[in-house]
C-alpha positions as CSV (number, residue, x, y, z in Angstrom):
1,X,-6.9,42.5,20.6
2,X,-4.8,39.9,22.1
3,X,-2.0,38.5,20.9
4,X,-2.3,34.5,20.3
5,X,0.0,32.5,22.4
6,X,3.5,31.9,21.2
7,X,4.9,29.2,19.7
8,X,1.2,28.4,18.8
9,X,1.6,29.3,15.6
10,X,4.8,30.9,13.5
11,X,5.0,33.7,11.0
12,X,5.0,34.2,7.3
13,X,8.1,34.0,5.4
14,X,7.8,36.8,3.0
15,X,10.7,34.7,1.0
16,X,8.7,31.9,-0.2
17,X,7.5,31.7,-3.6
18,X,4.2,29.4,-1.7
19,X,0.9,31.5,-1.6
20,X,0.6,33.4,1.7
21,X,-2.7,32.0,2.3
22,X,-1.2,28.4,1.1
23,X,1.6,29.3,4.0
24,X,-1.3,30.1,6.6
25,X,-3.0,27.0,5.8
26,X,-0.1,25.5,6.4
27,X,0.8,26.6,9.9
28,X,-3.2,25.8,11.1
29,X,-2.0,22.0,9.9
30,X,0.7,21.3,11.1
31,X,-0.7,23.2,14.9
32,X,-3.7,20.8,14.6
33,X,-0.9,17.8,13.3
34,X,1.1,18.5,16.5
35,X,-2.0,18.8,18.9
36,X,-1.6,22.7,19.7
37,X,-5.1,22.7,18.6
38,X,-7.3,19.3,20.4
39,X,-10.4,17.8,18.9
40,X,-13.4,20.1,19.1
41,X,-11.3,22.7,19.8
42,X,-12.0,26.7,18.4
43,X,-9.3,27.7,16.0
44,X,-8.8,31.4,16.7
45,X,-11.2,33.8,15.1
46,X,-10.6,35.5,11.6
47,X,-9.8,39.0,12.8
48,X,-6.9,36.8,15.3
49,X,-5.5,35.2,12.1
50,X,-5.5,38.5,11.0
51,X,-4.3,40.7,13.6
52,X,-1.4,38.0,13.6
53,X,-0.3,37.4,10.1
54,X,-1.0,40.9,9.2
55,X,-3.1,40.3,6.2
56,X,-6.4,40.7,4.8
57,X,-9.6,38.6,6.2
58,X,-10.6,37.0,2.6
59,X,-6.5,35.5,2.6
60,X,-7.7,34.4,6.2
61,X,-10.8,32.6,4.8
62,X,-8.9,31.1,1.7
63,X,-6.4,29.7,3.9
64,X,-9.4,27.9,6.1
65,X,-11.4,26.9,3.4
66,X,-8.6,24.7,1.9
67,X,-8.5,23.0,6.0
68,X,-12.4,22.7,5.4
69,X,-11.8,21.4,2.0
70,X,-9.7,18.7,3.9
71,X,-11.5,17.9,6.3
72,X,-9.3,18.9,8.8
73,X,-12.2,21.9,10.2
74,X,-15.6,22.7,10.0
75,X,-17.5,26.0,11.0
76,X,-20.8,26.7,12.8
77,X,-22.7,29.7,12.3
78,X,-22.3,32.5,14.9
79,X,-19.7,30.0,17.1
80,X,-16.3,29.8,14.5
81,X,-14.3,27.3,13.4
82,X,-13.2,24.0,15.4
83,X,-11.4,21.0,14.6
84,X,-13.0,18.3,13.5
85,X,-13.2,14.9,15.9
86,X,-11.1,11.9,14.5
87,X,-13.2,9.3,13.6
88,X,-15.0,7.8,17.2
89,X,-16.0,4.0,16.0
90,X,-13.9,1.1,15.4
91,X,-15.1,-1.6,13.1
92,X,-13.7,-4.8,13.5
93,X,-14.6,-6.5,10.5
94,X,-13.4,-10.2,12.4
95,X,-15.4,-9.7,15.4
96,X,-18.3,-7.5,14.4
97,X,-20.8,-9.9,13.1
98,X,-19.8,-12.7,15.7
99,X,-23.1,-14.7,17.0
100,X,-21.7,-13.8,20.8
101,X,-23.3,-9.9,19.9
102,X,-26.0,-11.1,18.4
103,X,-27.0,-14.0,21.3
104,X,-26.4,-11.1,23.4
105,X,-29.6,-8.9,21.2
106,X,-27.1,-6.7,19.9
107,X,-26.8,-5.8,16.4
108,X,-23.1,-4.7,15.1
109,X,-23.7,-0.6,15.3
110,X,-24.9,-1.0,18.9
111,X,-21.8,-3.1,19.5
112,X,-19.6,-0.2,18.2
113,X,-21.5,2.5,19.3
114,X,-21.0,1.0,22.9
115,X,-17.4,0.1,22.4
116,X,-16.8,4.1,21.2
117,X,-18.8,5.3,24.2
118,X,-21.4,6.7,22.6
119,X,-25.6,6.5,22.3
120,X,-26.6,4.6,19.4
121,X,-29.6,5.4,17.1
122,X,-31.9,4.6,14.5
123,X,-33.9,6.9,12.2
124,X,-35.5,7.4,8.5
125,X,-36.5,3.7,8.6
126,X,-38.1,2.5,5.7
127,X,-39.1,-1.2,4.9
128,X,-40.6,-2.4,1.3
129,X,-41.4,-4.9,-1.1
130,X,-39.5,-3.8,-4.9
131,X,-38.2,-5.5,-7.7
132,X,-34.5,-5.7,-7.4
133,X,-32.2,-4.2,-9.6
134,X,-29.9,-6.3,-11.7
135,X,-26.8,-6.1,-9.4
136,X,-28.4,-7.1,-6.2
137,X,-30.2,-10.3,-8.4
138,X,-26.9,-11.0,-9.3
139,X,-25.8,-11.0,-5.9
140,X,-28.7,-12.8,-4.5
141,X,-29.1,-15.3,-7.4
142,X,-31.7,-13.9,-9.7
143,X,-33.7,-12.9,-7.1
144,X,-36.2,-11.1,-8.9
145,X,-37.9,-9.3,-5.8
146,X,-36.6,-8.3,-2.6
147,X,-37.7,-6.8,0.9
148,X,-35.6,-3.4,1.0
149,X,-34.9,-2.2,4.5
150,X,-33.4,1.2,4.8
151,X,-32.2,2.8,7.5
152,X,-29.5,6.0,8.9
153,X,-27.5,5.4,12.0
154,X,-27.1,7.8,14.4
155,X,-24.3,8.6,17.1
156,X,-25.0,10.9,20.1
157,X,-27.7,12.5,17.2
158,X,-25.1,12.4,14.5
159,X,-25.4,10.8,11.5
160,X,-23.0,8.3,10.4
161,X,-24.3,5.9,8.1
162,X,-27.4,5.1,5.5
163,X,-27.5,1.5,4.8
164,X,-29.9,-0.4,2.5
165,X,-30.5,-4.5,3.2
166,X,-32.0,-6.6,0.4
167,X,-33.5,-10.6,1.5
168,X,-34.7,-12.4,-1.2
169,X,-38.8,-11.8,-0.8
170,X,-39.3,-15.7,-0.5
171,X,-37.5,-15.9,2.5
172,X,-37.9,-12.4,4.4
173,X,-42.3,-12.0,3.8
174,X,-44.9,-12.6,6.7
175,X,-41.5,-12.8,9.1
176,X,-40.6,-10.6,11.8
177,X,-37.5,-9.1,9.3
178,X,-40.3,-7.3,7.4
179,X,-41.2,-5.7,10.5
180,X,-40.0,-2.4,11.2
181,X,-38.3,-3.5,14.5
182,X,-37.0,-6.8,13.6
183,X,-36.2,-7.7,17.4
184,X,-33.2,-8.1,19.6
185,X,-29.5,-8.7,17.5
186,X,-31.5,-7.2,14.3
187,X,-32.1,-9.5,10.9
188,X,-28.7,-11.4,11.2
189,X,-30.6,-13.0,14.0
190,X,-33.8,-13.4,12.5
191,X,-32.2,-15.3,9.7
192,X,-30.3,-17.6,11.9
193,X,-34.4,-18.1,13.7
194,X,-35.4,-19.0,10.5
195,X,-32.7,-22.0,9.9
196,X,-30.2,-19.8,8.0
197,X,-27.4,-20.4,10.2
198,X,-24.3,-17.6,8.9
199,X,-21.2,-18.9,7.6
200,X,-19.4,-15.8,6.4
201,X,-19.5,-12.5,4.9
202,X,-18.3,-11.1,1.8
203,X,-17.0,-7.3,1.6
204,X,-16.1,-4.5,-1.2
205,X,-15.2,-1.5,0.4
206,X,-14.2,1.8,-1.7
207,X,-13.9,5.3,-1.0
208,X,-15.5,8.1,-3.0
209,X,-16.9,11.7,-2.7
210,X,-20.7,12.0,-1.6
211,X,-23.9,12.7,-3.9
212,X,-25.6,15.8,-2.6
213,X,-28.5,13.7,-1.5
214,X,-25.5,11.9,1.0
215,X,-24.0,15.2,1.8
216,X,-27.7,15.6,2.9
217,X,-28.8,12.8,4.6
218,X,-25.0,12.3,6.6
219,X,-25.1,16.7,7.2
220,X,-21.4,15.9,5.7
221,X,-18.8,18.6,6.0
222,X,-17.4,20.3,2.4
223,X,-14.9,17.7,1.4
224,X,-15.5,14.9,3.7
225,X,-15.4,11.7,1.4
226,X,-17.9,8.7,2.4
227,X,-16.9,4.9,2.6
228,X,-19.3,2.5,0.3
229,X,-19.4,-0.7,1.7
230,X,-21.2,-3.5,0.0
231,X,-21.5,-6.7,2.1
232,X,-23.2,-9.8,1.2
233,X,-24.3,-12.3,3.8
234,X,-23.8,-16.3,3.2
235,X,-25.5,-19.2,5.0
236,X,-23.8,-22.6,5.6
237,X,-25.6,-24.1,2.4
238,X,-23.4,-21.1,0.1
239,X,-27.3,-19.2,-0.3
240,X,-26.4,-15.4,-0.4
241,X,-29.2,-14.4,1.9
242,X,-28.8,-10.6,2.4
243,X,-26.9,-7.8,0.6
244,X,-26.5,-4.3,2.4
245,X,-25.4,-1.3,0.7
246,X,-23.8,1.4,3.1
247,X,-22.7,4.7,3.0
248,X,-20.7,6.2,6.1
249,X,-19.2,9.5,6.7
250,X,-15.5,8.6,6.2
251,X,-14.7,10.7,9.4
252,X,-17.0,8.7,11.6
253,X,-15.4,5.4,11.4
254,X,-12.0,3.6,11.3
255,X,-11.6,0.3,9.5
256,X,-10.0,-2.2,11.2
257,X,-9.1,-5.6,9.9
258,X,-8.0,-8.7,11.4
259,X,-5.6,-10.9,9.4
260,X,-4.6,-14.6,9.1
261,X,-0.9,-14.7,9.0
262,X,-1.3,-18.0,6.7
């Protein structure tokens, strides 16, 4: 078997009081840290990691499941082990929601999705009449029904994100925002259409480890943590008129925030 290139990775030190397969895990790092390893590149196999620090293959597959664990790697059946992407979409939080995207019939994933070079998508879209639950009526201002749109977002056929809008029912029924394709620059638009001109947004934005039905629904990688956004949408007259709940892979997206200086 050949031997893996040198100065790729080092050796053991059979000094250290640090787990061997803690030490291997270790080395992996800090090759993907320094780059020795690119994005979507194959780590060497098991029997390489093997063959070169001379130990057994379940210390090999304890060292990679703590990389896994991190996020760091991810494995495909019958191909081995890569290193995962860095996360491929900017959101601007300043600039994503600005009415220049959205005259333009672009809603802000398509915006994104463009900006990161990649195919946008939609799937899993579901759009309903419910009661709301106390939290969004709070949000909304006792609105005591809702028109629930959910959706997943897609990149290149990947998922990224499950979000869930809630409109007041008085203001969203018998309009195109109850249709499933609510036209060009999405409900943001509509709104505006419909004399609810924006005025600002409001977001709380936490990170947390994924439900299995997320794990699911995103196809997320062991130990890949999800971002939960909550946004509510203002018009000029202060009228909350749309929450949306989101859920994105954490290693899909970077979030990026503009600041005044004042």
């Amino acid at each position: 078997m050949a031997a893996l290139p040198a100065g790729v990775l080092g050796t053991l030190d059979p000094t250290s009081d640090r787990a061997v397969f803690r030490q291997i895990a270790d080395q992996l790092r800090e090759a993907i840290d320094k780059g020795r390893f690119k994005e979507g590149a194959k780590l060497p196999s098991e029997s390489e990691l093997v063959d070169h620090f001379g130990v057994s293959r379940m210390t090999v597959r304890n060292a990679l499941s703590i990389l896994q664990s991190e996020g760091l790697i991810s494995s495909e059946h019958g191909k081995g082990v890569f290193v995962r992407p860095r996360p491929p979409v900017r959101r601007l939080a300043s600039d994503r929601f600005a009415r220049r995207h959205r005259d333009q019939g672009k809603s802000a994933f398509t915006v994104e999705a463009e900006a990161a070079g990649s195919r946008p998508e939609v799937d899993s879209l579901e759009v309903k009449e419910e009661r709301s639950t106390p939290e969004i009526s709070a949000r909304l201002g006792s609105a005591r029904k809702v028109l629930a749109r959910r959706r997943r977002y897609l990149l290149d056929g990947r998922p990224v994100e499950f979000a869930t809008s809630y409109l007041p029912l008085d203001l969203a029924r018998g309009t195109q925002i109850a249709e499933p394709n609510p036209g060009p620059g999405g409900i943001y638009a509509r709104l505006e259409e419909l004399g609810h001109r924006l005025d600002h947004f409001d977001e709380e934005v936490r990170a947390r480890m994924p439900s299995p039905g997320e794990v699911k629904a995103l196809r997320l990688s062991s130990g890949v943590p999800v971002i939960h956004l909550v946004r509510t949408a203002y018009d000029t007259e202060g009228r909350a008129v749309e929450v949306c709940d989101t859920v994105m892979a954490a290693d899909a997206y970077v979030l990026a925030y503009q600041l005044p200086a004042t």
